[in-house]
N, C-alpha and C positions, 0 to 999 in steps of 0.2 A: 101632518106638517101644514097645510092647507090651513085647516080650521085653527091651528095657532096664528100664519101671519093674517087669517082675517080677523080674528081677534084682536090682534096686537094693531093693527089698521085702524079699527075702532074704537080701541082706549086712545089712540095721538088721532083719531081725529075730535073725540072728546076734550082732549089737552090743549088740541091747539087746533080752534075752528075754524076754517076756511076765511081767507079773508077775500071780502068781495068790492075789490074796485072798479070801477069806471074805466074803462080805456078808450080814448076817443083822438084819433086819427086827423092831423092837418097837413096840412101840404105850403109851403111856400117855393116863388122862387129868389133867390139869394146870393152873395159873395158865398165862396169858398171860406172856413173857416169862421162861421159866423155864430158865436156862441149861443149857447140855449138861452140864457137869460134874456138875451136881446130878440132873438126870432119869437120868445111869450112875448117880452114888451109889445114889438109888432103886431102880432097877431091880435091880444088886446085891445090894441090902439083901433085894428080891424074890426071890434067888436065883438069878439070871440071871449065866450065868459069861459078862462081857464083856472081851475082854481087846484091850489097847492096839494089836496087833499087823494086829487085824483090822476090814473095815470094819461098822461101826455105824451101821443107819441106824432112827432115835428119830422117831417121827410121837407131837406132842403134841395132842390133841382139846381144844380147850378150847372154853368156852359166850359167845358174846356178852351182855356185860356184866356178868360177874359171873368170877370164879376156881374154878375147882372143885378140890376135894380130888387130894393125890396118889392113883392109882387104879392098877391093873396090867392092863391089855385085851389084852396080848401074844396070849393064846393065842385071845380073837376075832379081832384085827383083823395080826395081827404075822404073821412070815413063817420 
């Protein structure tokens, strides 16, 4: 049984090859609710080359009860 699912392993990973994206890690600080589209614009605008193609992952810090300014913490808390 073994040597079938390692077979069967290796015909789907021949079907369907690994896909190898990018994942690269930012950080801001920000409002509650602050959509993704706008936190890239930001980040962008910060000079951060973020391109559609690759995966994006945006941790927003934000303060109970209150909104805090857009901020850029990328290079503490980002990856």
């Amino acid at each position: 049984m073994r040597d079938l699912n390692a077979r069967l392993q290796k015909l789907e990973r021949a079907i369907r090859p690994p896909r190898h994206r990018t994942q690269r890690h930012f950080a801001i600080e920000g409002p509650k609710d602050l959509p993704r589209d706008a936190a890239v614009a930001f980040l962008r605008e910060c000079g951060h080359d973020i391109r559609d193609d690759e995966g994006a992952i945006i941790r927003i810090m934000v303060a109970p009860g209150r909104d805090l300014p857009l901020k850029d913490i990328t290079d503490r808390c980002g990856r």
